[in-house]
Structure formats: C-alpha cells, structure tokens
N, C-alpha and C positions, 0 to 999 in steps of 0.2 A: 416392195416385193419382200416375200420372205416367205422359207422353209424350214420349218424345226418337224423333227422325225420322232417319235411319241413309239414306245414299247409299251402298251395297253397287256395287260393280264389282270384278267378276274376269271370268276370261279362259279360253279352251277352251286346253287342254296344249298346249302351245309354240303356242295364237294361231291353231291352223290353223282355215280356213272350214269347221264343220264342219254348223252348223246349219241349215236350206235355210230359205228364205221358208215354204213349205207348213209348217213345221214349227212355226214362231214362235208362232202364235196358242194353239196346243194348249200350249206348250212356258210360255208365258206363264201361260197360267191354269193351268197343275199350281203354279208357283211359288207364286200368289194360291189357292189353295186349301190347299197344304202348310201356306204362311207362316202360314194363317189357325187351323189347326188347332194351332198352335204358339204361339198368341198376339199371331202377329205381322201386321199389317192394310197391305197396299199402299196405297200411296198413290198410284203410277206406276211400269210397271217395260216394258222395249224389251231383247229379245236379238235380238241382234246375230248374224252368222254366226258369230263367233268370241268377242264376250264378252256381258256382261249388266249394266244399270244398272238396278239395284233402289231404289225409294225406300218404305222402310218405317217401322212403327217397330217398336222393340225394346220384344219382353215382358217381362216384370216379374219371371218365372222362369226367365230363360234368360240367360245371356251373349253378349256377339256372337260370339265364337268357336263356342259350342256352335249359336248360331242358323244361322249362314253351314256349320255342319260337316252338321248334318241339311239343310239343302238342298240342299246340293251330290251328299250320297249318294243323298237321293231323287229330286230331280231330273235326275241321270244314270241311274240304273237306268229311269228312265218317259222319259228321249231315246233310251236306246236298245231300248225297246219301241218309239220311233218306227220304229223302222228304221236305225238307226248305229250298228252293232253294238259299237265300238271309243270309244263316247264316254267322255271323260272331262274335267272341271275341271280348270283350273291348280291345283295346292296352295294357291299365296298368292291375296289379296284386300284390296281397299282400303277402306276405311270411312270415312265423312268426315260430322261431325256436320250437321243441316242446322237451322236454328233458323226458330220459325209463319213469321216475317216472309220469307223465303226461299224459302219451300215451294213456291208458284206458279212461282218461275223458273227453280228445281231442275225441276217438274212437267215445264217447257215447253221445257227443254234436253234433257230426258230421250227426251220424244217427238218430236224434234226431231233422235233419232241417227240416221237415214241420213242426212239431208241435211249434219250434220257428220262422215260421214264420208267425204263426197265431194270435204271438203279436205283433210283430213290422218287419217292412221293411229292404230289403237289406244295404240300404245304412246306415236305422239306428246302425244294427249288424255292418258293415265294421267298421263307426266312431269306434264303440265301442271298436274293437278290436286293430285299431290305438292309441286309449289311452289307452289299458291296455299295451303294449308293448310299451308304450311311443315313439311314433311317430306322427315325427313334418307332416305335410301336410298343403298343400295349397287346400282348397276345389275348385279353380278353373280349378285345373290341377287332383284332382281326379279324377272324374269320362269321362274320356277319351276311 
C-alpha cells in the first residue's frame, strides 16, 4: 500500500490567460475524473487562467512523468472542445512532494489562488515555491 500526495503546477504555453472563469469548473472536473480513471484521486485542484495547482496523489502504476503526460494531452484536447481552439500546456511542470501533516494547508493555499494572485504573478509564486523546496533551475529553460 502506499500514498504520496503530488502538488502538480504548470502553466498554459508561454503563461498566456487563456482559460475564461466559465470554463474553470468544467475544466476542473475533467482533470478529477481523468486523474481518477488513472489511479490517481484529487485531493484539491484551482486553474487559473494561465496555470493549474493540482494536489493529488500518485498511482502505484504510473510515474509522475507519465501521470502529468496523460493529463496534460487529455486535458487540452477537452479545453479545446471548450471552445479555445489553440489551447495548449507548457511542456515543463513542477512537482513538489506534500507530506499527511501538510495536506490541509497545501488544501487551503490551493483554493486560496485568486486571492494570491492579486499580489503577485505566476512566475513570481513558481520561483517561490523552487526555493522553498530548494530547487536548483536555470530561468532559461524554465519557462518552456
């Protein structure tokens, strides 16, 4: 048995606002249905116009790579059934492990993203969360 809890955030291709408010709630539950059909069970998950903070956990047959690869492809192909014909993911993605004791706060920053992004930007949050998990990056290969 086992459960390890996964903070997923990535970004729409070069950041742009592409996914409207009307779109969010539909766009939400295809991820929680996809994720679920994959082994993998939300925990809390908020997009954004431009990115997405997923808190899952990861299946027992799947790697994060291959998890974050199948969502990304099906979840673009049913945003742009929404209506946005041109949608597409950033290639990269950030993962950041979240441990029981955590979960709630992780919950409650998660649904908590407009109002944090009424201080500061995407990219500013990502940095942020690269140096709280102490991770090295090259800014020229982040944002891809």
């Amino acid at each position: 048995m086992s459960k390890v809890y996964l903070h997923i955030v990535f970004s729409t291709k070069n950041r742009v606002n592409l996914i409207p408010e009307e779109t969010r709630s539909n766009a939400e539950a295809y991820f929680v249905k996809v994720s679920s059909n994959l082994g993998s069970y939300t925990e809390e998950i908020y997009i954004m116009p431009n990115h997405v903070h997923w808190l899952c956990t990861l299946p027992r047959v799947l790697s994060i790579s291959e998890l974050i690869q199948k969502i990304k492809i099906s979840s673009s192909a049913k945003i742009k059934e929404f209506g946005i014909p041109n949608f597409t993911w950033q290639k990269g993605y950030g993962v950041f492990s979240v441990s029981q004791s955590r979960l709630e706060s992780v919950k409650k920053y998660i649904q908590n993203q407009s109002e944090h992004h009424k201080k500061f930007d995407f990219q500013t949050e990502y940095r942020t969360f690269l140096k709280k998990y102490k991770i090295e990056y090259d800014e020229e290969y982040l944002w891809d």
